[in-house]
N, C-alpha and C positions, 0 to 999 in steps of 0.2 A: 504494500500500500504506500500509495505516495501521499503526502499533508502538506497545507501552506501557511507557513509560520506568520505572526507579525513581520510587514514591512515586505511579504511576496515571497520570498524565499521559501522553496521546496526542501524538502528532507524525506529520505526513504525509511521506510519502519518495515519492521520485519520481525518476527517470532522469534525471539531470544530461548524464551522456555515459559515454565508455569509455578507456580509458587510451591517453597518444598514445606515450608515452614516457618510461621512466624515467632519468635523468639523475643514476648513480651518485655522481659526484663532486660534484658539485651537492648531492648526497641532495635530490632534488626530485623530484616526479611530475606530468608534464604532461597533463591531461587534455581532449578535444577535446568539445564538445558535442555534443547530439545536434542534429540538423539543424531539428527542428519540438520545441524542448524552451520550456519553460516562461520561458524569459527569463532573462539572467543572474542568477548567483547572486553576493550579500552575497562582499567580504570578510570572513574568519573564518566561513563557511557551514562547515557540519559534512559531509564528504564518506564516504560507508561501503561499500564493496566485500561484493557479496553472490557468497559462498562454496557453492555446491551440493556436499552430499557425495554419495557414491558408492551409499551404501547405500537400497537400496526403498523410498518413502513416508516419507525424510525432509526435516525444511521445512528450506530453507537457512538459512545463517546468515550473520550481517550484521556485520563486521567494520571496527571503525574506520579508516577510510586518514589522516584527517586535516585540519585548518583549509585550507579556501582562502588562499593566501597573496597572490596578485595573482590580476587577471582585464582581460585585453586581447581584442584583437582584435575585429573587429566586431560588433556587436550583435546580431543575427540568428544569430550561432552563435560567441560569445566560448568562450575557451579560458583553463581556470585553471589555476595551476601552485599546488603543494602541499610545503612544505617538511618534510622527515622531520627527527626530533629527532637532535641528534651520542650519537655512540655514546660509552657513561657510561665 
């Protein structure tokens, strides 16, 4: 899928993977790749949770989850974790 940012500018999205685990105390979010995905992704990659609502022939929407914060595990399907900001 392609998206157009503030100010016109295009950026391509693509399925990184799916949530493995959220880690309340941590405020981290673990996420596992997808098995044949694109190759890992950049620290500080931009990660965005797409939202499907409920109602008839509407386009989902794409909701910031947050900066890559680390990325381990093996290369053919590494797994990043995501730190959530502390509550203000």
């Amino acid at each position: 899928d392609e998206i157009k940012c503030l100010g016109g500018k295009s950026i391509q999205l693509a399925i990184a993977g799916r949530v493995k685990s959220h880690l309340v105390q941590d405020r981290a979010i673990v996420i596992e790749s997808e098995p044949n995905g694109k190759g890992p992704l950049e620290d500080g990659s931009l990660l965005v949770v797409r939202v499907n609502s409920n109602e008839e022939n509407s386009k989902p929407q794409l909701l910031l989850l947050g900066k890559v914060f680390e990325v381990f595990g093996p290369i053919h399907r590494p797994i990043y974790t995501i730190r959530l900001p502390q509550k203000p």
